[in-house]
C-alpha positions in Angstrom: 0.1 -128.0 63.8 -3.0 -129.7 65.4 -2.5 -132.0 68.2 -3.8 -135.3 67.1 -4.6 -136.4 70.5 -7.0 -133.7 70.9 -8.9 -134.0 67.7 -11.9 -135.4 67.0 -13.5 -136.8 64.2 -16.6 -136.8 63.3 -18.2 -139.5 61.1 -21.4 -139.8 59.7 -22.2 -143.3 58.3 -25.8 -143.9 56.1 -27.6 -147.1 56.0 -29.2 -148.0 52.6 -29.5 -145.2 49.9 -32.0 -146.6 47.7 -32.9 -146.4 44.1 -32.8 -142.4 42.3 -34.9 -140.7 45.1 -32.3 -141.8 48.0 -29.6 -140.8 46.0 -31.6 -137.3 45.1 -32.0 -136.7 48.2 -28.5 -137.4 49.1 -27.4 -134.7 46.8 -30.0 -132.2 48.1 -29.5 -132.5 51.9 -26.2 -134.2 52.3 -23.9 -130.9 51.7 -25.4 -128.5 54.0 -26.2 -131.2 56.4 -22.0 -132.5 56.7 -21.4 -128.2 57.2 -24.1 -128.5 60.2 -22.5 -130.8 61.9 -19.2 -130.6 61.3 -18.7 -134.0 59.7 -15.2 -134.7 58.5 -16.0 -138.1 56.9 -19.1 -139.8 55.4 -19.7 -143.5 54.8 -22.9 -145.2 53.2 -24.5 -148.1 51.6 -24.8 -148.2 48.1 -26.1 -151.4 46.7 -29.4 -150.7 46.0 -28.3 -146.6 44.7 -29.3 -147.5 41.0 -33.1 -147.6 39.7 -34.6 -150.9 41.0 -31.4 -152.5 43.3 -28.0 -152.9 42.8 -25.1 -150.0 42.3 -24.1 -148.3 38.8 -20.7 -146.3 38.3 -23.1 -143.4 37.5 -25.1 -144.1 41.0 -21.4 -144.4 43.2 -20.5 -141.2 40.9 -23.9 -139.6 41.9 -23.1 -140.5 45.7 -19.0 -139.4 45.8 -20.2 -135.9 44.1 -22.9 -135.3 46.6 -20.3 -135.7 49.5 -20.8 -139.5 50.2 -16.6 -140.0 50.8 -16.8 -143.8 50.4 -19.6 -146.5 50.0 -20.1 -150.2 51.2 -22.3 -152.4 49.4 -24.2 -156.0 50.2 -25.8 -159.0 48.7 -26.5 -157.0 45.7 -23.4 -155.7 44.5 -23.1 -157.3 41.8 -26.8 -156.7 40.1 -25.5 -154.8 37.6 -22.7 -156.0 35.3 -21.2 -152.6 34.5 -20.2 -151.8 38.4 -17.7 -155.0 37.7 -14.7 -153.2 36.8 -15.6 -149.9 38.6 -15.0 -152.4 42.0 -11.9 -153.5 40.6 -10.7 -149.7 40.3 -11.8 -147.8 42.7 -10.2 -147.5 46.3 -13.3 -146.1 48.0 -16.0 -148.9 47.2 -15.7 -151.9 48.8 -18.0 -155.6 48.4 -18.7 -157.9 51.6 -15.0 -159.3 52.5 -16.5 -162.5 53.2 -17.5 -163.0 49.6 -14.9 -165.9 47.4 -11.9 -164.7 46.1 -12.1 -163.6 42.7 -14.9 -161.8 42.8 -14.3 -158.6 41.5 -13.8 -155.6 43.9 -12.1 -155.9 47.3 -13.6 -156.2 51.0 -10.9 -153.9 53.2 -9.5 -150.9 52.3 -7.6 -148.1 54.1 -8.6 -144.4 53.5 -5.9 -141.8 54.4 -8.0 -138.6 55.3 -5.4 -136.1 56.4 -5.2 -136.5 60.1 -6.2 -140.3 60.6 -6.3 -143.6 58.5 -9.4 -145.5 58.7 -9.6 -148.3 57.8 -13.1 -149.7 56.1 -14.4 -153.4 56.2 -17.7 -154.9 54.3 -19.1 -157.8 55.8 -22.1 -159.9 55.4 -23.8 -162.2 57.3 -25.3 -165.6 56.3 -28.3 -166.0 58.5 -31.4 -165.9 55.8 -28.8 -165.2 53.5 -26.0 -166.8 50.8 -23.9 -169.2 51.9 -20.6 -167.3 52.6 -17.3 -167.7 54.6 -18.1 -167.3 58.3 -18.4 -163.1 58.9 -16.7 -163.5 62.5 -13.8 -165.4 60.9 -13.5 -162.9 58.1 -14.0 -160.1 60.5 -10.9 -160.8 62.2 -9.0 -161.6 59.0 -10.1 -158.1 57.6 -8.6 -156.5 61.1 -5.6 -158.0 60.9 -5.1 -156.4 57.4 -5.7 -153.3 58.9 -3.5 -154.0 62.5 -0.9 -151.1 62.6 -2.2 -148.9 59.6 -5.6 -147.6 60.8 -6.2 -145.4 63.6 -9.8 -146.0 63.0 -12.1 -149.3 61.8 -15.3 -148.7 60.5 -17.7 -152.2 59.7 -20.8 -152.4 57.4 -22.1 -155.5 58.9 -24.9 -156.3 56.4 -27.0 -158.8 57.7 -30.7 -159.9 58.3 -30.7 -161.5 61.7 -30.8 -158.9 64.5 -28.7 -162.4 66.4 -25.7 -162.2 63.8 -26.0 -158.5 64.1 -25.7 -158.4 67.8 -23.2 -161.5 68.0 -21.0 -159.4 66.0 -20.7 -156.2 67.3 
């Protein structure tokens, strides 16, 4: 049995993969890179992972079978039409939180890895950006969807002012 109050977890989390080349590279480095270091869980940003901007279900597929474990997006989620029902379906992509309801995919989710839940939030901000629910109020309704199920919260704040960034975390 492994004492869980002795284990550690390391995650690696990856800002922006962009267009074919980031997610090429991905593939190529990603692999022996998580075997290096030991990582036990890897998080990125995937909006922009297709050609030009946005994310593809063949660019998140890309991502997930080069070791990316789950992937947060941003203001350009929905570029692409045909990711629409991929967000609906799958548990380990998640859009800004903060954007309205019925949008299609979801802004929380709760990953069981084994030895911890974590629990995963996308937010964005709204400083030189759309015109969205407040992030700090969304931010804590997002935790408290996660209170008593994850051992661990991860946040993809996506935002352009380094203020909102700051005033956040």
């Amino acid at each position: 049995t492994i004492d869980r109050k002795r284990y550690k977890m390391n995650i690696l989390v990856l800002g922006d993969v962009v267009s074919d080349s980031g997610c090429e590279f991905i593939r190529k480095k990603l692999p022996s890179f998580k075997k290096l270091k030991s990582i036990d869980f890897t998080i990125a940003n995937g909006e922009n992972s297709s050609a030009g901007n946005g994310i593809t279900p063949f660019s998140a597929d890309h991502l997930f079978t080069s070791g990316v474990d789950f992937i947060t997006t941003g203001n350009h989620v929905y570029r692409r039409k045909e990711v629409y029902d991929y967000l609906d379906d799958s548990e380990y992509v998640v859009r800004p939180f903060n954007f309205p309801s019925g949008n299609p995919g979801r802004g929380v989710a709760l990953i069981d890895t084994g030895m911890y839940s974590i629990g995963v939030i996308n937010l964005m901000g709204t400083m030189f950006m759309d015109n969205l629910e407040n992030p700090f109020y969304a931010a804590d309704k997002a935790i408290k969807e996660l209170e008593g199920k994850a051992k661990i919260i991860l946040v993809d704040f996506h935002a352009e002012a380094t203020s909102e960034k700051q005033a956040l975390a």
